[in-house]
N, C-alpha and C positions, 0 to 999 in steps of 0.2 A: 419516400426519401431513403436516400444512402445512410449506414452508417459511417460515422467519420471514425479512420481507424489512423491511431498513431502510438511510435513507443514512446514507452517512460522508463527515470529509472531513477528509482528515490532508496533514500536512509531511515531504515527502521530502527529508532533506540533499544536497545536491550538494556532493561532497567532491573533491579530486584531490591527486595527491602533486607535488612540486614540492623542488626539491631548494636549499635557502640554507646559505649558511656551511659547504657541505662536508655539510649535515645534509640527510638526507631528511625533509621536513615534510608534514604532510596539512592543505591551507586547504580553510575552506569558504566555498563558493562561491556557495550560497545558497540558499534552497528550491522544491523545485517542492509545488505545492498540486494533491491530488490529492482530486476529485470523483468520487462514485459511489453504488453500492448495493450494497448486500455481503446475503447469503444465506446462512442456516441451516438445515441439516438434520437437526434432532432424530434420525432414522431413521438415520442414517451411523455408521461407528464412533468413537469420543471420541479415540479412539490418531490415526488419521488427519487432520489440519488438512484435507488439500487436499480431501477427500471431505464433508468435515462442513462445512464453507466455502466459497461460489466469490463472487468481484464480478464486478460488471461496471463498469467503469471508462467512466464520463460525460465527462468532462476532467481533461485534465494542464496547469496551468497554470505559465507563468515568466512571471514580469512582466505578471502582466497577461491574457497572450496564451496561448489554449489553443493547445499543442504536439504534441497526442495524433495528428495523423495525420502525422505528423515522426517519431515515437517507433516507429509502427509502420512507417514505411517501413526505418529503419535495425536493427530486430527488437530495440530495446532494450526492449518494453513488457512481456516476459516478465518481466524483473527486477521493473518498478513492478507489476504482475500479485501477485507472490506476497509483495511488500512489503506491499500493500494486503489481503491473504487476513491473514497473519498480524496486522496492526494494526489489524482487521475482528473477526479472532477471538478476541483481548486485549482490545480494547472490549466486545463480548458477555459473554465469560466474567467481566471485572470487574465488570460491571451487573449480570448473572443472581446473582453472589454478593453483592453487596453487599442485591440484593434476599430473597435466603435467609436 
């Protein structure tokens, strides 16, 4: 079988912890917009996301300005990587059911 290939393009929270009034607080800080094309593999097991799922990430943007060769220099694009697999594979699986 084909892979079903389609784009996406979701909001990644930018969160950090930050400590007021003696309280630890988590502000957000604001989103990055992440472009791509995320890939399905009918033929993979259903138990496995990361086999049945891969993208490929196009841009990561902030403000504007794609950041994506920033992200890979500092090795943080693994995170946005498997944030983008699972929010790839939640869009899929919500449309394929809504269409059953």
């Amino acid at each position: 079988m084909h892979k079903l290939k389609k784009e996406f393009i979701f909001h990644y929270p930018l969160k950090h912890k930050v400590v007021k009034d003696l309280k630890i607080v988590t502000e957000h800080v604001g989103d990055l917009v992440i472009e791509g094309i995320g890939y399905f593999n009918p033929s993979a097991s259903p138990i496995d996301v990361f086999d049945r799922y891969t993208v490929d990430i196009e841009f990561i943007r902030w403000n504007g300005t794609d950041i994506k060769p920033v992200l890979e220099v500092t090795g943080v694009l693994e995170d946005l990587e498997e944030a983008a697999i699972r929010y790839f594979a939640n869009q899929l699986e919500n449309s394929m059911n809504k269409a059953a």
